[in-house]
N, C-alpha and C positions, 0 to 999 in steps of 0.2 A: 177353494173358491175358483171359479170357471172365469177367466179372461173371454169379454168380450167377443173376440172373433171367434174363442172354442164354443163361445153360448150361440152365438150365431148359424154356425157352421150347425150344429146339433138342432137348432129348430129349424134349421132347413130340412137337414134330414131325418126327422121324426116321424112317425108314421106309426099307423093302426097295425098290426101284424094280426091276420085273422086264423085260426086253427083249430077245427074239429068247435068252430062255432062259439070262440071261446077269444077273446082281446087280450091282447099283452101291451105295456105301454112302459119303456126303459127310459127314463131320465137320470145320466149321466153326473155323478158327485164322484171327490175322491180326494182321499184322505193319505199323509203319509204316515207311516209307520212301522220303527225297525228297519228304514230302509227301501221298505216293500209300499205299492200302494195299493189302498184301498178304495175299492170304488164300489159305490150306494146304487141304487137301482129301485123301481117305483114298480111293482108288476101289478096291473091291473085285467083282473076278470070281467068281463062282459058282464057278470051276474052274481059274483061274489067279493067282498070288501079285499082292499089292497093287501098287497105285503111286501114289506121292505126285504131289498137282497142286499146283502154287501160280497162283495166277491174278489178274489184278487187275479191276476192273471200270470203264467210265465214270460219269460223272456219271449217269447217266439211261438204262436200259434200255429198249427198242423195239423194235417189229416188225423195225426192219432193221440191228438191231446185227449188227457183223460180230466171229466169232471168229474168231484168230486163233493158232495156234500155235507155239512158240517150240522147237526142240529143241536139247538141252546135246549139248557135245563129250565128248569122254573125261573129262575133267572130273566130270561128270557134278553140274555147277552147277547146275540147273533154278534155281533163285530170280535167282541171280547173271545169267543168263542174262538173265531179264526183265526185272532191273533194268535192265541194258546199254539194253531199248527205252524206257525211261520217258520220256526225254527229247524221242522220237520220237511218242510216243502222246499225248500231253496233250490234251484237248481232240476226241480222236476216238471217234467212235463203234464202237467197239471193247474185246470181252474177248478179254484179254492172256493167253495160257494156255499154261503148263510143267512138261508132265510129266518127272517124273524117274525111270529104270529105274534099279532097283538092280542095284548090280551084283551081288550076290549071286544072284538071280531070273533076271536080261537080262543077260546076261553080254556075247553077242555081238548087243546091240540095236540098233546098226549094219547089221547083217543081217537085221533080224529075227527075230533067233534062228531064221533058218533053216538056219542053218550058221554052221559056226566063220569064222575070216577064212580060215583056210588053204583053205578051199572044203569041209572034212570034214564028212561031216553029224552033224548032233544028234541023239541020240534022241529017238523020234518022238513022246514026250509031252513036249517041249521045252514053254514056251510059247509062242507064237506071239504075234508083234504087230501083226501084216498087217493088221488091221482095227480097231486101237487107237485112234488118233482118231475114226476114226467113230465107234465106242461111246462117248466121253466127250462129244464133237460132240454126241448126242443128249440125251445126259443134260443136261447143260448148258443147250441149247436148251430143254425140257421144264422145267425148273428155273425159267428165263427168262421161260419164256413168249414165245418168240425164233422170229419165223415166216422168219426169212431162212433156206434152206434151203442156203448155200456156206460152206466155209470155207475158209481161208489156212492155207499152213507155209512155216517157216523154219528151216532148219537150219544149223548152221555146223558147221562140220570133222566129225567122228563124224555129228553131226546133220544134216549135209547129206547124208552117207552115207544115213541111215536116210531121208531124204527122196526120192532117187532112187527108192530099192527100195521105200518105200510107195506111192509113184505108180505103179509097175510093178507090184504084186502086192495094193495095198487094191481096186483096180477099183473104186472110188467116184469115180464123175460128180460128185459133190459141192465135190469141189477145184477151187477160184476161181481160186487164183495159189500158184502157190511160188516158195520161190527155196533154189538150194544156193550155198552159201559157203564156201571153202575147202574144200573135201570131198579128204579123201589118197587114194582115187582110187573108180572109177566101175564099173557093172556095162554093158558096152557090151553094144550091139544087134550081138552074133555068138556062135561057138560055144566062146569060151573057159569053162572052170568054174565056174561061180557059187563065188564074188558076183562075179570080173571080167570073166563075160561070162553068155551066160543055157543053157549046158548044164545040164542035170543038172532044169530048172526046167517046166514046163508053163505056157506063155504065148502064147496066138493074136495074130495079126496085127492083129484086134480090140482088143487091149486095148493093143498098142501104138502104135498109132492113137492110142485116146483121151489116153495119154500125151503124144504129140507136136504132139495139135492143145490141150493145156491151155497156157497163159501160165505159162512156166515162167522165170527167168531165174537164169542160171547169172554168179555171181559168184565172183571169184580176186584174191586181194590182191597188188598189182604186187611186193615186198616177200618173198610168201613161197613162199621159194623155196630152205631148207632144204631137203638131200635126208636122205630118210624111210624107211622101208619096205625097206630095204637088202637084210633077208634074205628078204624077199617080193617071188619072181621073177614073180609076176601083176600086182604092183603096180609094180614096177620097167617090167615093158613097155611102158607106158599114158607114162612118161615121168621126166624124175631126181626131178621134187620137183611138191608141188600148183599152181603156176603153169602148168607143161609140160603137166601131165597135163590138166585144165582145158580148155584148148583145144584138144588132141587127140582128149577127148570130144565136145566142141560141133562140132568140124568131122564127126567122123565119126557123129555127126546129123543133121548138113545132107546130108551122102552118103548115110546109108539114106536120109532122106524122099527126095531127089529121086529116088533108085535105085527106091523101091516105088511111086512118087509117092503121100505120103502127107502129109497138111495139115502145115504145120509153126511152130509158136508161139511158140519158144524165144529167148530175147537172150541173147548174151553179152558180160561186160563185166569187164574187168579195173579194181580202185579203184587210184584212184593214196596213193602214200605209205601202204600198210598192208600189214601180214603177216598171221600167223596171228592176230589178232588179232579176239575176236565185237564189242567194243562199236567196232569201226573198220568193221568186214562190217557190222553192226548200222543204222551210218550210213550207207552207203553202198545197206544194201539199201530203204531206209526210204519213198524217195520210190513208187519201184516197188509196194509191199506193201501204203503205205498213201495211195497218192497220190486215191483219189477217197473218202475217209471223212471 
C-alpha cells in the first residue's frame, strides 16, 4: 500500500510517455517478498488493451543494468513467475521483469495472438504482441536512465512458446540471450501451418538468420514427458510429449543451419530430475541467463 505523500509525489509526476506513436502509462504498487520487492506496473497502449507488469529492481541502477524478462505459462502467474527467479537474481545487476497477458485481451499470447493454436487466423484487429517487449524494453530503459541497449527472455511452457515466435517475428537485434523451457511444441523452420511451421507467415531468410546466429538455449525437463496435445495433430507430429518434441526441434535446427549454411548459436540441454516444472527450468536455466551479471 502507497503512503499518502508516495501517492502524491507519483501523481505529480505521472505523465503520458509518447513513442513511435504508441502511450505507455506506469502506475506504481509494490509488494514484498522473500525479502525483495515487488512492484506492479499498468502499461497502457494508445491502441491496444493494458498489461500488467510486475517487476523487481537491483540494489543500485546503472548504465549497464541488464533487463531481463520472465514469461508466465498458461498459468498465466506473471508475479509467481518471478518469484520462481529470486533466488537466482540476488545481488545481480539486473531488472527482473513480468508481464502478464490477460487472458481476456491475449487469449492466444503463445502465438502472439497471431493466430489461434489450431493455426486459424484472428481478426485482423486482433492485438498483436510481436513487438511487445521492445516497447516496455524502452520504456523501462527511459524510466532508468539505462544506456545498455540488450535485453534477455525467458520463457517456460506457454512462455517459451511465446518466446520462439518473438524472436522469429519481433526482428529486434536487441535480444542478448533467451532461453525456451519446456515449450509443448515449436514453430519449425518448414512449410507446415503456422504456429507449427512458418506457412501462412511472411519471414526472409534474413530474419532467420538473425534468429539462429542470437545465443539461444533451448531447455526440456528430463521428467516431462506427459503426453499432451492429443487432439492437436500439428502438435502430435513434432513428437508424443515436451521432452520428444524438444529435441526434434533443436536437431531439425542444426539441419536447416547446416543445409542454408547459416551461423548457428543455439544449446540444447535436457535438466535432469525436473518436469513441467518453472522454478526447477528456472534453476536450471539461471547460470546461462544470468552467468556474466
Amino acid at each position: 500500500m502507497i503512503g499518502k505523500e508516495v501517492s502524491a509525489n507519483l501523481l505529480k509526476n505521472m505523465k503520458i510517455t509518447k513513442i513511435f506513436s504508441i502511450s505507455f502509462f506506469f502506475l506504481l504498487l509494490s509488494f514484498n517478498s522473500s525479502g525483495k520487492e515487488i512492484y506492479q506496473s499498468t502499461f497502457i497502449y494508445s491502441n491496444k488493451p493494458d498489461i500488467e507488469v510486475f517487476y523487481s529492481l537491483p540494489e543500485e541502477v546503472n548504465d549497464e543494468t541488464m533487463i531481463l524478462f520472465i514469461i508466465h505459462g498458461a498459468s498465466r502467474d506473471a508475479k509467481g513467475y518471478l518469484k520462481d527467479f529470486f533466488p537466482h537474481i540476488q545481488g545481480k545487476n539486473l531488472i527482473a521483469v513480468a508481464p502478464q497477458f490477460s487472458e481476456d485481451y491475449y487469449p492466444h499470447y503463445a502465438f502472439l495472438n497471431l493466430s489461434q493454436i489450431d493455426g486459424k487466423k484472428l481478426p485482423t484487429d486482433s492485438p498483436k504482441l510481436d513487438n511487445v517487449l521492445g516497447d516496455i524494453f524502452e520504456v523501462l530503459s527511459s524510466q532508468h536512465k539505462i544506456r545498455n541497449d540488450k535485453y534477455r527472455i525467458y520463457g517456460h511452457s506457454g512462455g517459451a512458446q511465446f518466446v520462439q515466435r518473438y524472436l522469429l517475428f519481433s526482428n529486434d537485434s536487441r535480444i542478448d540471450k533467451a532461453v525456451l523451457a519446456n515449450a509443448g511444441f515449436y514453430t519449425f523452420m518448414n512449410q507446415n501451418l503456422f504456429p507449427f511451421g512458418l506457412r501462412g507467415v511472411d519471414l526472409d531468410d534474413e530474419e532467420i538468420k538473425r534468429v539462429l546466429r542470437t545465443k539461444v538455449a533451448l531447455y526440456v525437463g528430463e521428467n516431462d514427458t506427459k503426453r499432451n496435445f492429443k487432439k492437436l495433430k500439428g502438435a502430435r507430429a513434432q513428437g508424443k510429449n515436451r521432452l520428444v518434441r524438444g529435441e526434434t526441434f533443436f536437431l531439425s535446427l542444426v539441419s536447416y543451419a547446416e543445409e542454408f549454411e547459416m551461423p548457428f548459436r543455439w544449446q540444447y540441454q535436457i535438466i535432469k530430475n525436473v518436469g513441467h516444472d518453472n522454478a526447477g527450468m528456472a534453476s536450471g536455466a539461471a547460470y546461462f541467463i544470468l552467468e556474466d551479471l
